[in-house]
C-alpha positions as CSV (number, residue, x, y, z in Angstrom):
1,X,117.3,-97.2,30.6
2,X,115.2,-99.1,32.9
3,X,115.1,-103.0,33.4
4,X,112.3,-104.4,35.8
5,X,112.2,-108.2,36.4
6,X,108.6,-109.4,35.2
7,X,106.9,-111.5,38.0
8,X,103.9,-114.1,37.3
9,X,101.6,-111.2,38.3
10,X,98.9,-109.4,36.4
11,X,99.2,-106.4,38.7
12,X,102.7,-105.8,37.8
13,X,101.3,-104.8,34.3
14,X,100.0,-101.3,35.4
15,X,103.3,-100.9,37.4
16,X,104.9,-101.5,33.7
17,X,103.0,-98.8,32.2
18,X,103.5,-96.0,34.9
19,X,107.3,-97.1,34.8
20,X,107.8,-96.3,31.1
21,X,105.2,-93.2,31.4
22,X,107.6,-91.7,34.0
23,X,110.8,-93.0,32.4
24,X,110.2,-91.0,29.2
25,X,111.0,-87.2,29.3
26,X,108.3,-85.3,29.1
27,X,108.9,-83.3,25.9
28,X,108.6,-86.5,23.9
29,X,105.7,-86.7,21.6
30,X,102.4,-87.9,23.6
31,X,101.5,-90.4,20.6
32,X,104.9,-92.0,20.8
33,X,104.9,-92.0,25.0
34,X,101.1,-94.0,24.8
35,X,102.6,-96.0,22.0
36,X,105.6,-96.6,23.9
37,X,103.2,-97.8,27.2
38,X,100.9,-100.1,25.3
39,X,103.9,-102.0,23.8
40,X,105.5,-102.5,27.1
41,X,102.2,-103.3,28.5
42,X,101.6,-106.1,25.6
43,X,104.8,-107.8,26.0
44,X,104.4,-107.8,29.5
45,X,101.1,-109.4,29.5
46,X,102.6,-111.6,26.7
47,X,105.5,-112.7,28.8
48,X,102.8,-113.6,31.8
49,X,100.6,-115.3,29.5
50,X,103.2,-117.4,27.5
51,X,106.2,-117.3,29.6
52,X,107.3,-120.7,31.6
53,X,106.9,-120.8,35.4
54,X,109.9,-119.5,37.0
55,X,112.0,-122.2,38.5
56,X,112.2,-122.3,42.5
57,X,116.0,-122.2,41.8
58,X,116.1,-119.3,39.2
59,X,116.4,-115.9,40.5
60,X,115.0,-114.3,37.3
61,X,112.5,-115.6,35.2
62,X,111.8,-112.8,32.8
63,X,112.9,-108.9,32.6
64,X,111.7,-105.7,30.3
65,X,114.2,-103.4,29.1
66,X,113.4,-100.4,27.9
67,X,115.7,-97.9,25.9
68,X,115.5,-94.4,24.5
69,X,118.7,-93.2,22.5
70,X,118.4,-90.5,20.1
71,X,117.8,-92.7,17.4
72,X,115.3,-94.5,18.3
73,X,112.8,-96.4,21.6
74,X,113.8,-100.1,22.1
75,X,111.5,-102.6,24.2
76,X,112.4,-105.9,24.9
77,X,111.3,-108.6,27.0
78,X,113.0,-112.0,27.9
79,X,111.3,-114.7,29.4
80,X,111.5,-118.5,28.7
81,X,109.0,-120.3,26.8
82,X,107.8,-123.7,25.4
83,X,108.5,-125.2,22.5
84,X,104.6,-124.5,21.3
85,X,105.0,-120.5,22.4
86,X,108.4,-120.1,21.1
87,X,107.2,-121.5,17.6
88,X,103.7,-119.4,17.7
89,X,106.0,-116.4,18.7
90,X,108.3,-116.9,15.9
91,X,105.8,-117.5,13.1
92,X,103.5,-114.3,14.0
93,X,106.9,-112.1,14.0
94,X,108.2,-113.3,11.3
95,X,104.7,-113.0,9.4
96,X,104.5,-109.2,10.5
97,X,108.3,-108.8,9.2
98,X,107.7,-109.7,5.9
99,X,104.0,-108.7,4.6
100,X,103.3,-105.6,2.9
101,X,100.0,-105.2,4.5
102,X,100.3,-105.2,8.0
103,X,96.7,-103.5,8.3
104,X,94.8,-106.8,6.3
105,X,96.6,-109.0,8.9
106,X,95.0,-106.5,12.1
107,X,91.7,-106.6,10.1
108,X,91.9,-110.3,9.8
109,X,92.7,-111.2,13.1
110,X,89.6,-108.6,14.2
111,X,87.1,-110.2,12.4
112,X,88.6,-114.0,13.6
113,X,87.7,-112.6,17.2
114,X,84.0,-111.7,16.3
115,X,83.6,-115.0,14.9
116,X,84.9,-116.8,17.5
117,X,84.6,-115.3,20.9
118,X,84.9,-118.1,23.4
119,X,89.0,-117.9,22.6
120,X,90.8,-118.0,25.5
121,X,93.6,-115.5,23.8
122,X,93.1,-112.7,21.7
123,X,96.7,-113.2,20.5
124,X,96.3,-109.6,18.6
125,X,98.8,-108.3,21.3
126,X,101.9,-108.6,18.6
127,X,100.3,-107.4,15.5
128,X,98.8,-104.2,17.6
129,X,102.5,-103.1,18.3
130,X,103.6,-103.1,14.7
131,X,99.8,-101.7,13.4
132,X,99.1,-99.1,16.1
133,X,102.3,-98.6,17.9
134,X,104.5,-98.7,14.6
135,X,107.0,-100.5,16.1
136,X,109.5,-102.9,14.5
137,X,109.7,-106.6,16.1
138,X,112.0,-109.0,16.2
139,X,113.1,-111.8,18.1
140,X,116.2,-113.9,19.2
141,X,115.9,-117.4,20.6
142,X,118.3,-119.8,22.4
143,X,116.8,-122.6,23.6
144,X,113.7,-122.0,25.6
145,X,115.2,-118.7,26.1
146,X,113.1,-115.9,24.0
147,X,114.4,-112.3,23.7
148,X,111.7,-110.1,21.8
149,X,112.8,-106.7,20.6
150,X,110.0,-104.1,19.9
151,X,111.9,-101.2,18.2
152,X,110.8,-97.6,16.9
153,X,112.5,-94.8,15.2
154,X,113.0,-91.5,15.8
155,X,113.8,-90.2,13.0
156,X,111.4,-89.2,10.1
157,X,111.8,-91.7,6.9
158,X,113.7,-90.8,4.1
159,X,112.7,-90.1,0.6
160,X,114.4,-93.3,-0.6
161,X,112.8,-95.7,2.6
């Protein structure tokens, strides 16, 4: 496992992704190592984007954790957030949890960008982890406190799931 505290830098993002590149063993499939780098690398930027200023008095502000077991890759970041971020955060997860067409909701989101290019945010970082990355997401929130969990299995589906 390794856990890195996230600082309110954008250069700590490339640090991120050499971190989990050289954390994963090297026979693991390449797909699921770049995978595993861009959805370390989104919540990252996520939790500099979003996250709240760190408090003079607080010595940490917001960590990554990543995990690999033999069942499966777990990424997750926690940060605090504002009331407006914590409810955007929420609704987009649990969106992505419960359609059946996670590709229409990519493709939408896409095509919102072209038309509309002076957005500050892309906010596409969430829905590219569960379209390209084919992770899982969840979230846990306590107060302005915002745990997200970015999951993956290793093991192939079953017939039945």
């Amino acid at each position: 496992m390794i856990i890195m505290d996230i600082p309110q830098t954008w250069t700590f993002v490339s640090y991120v992704r050499d971190s989990v590149s050289d954390y994963l063993p090297d026979n693991i499939d390449a797909e699921l190592r770049e995978s595993s780098v861009m959805v370390a690398s989104e919540l990252t930027e996520n939790t500099i984007k979003f996250g709240c200023t760190p408090n003079s008095d607080s010595k940490k502000s917001a960590s990554i954790h990543v995990d690999l077991t033999e069942d499966d890759v777990r990424i997750t970041v926690n940060t605090t957030a504002s009331l407006g971020n914590l409810d955007r955060v929420k609704h987009i997860i649990d969106t992505l949890k419960t359609t059946n067409d996670i590709e229409a909701i990519y493709l939408n989101r896409l095509q919102e960008i072209m038309e509309t290019p002076s957005q500050s945010s892309s906010r596409l970082g969430l829905i590219r982890i569960v379209h390209e990355a084919k992770f899982s997401l969840d979230y846990d929130i306590n107060g302005n406190q915002l745990k997200v969990i970015a999951t993956r299995s290793l093991k192939p589906p079953t017939a039945e799931g």
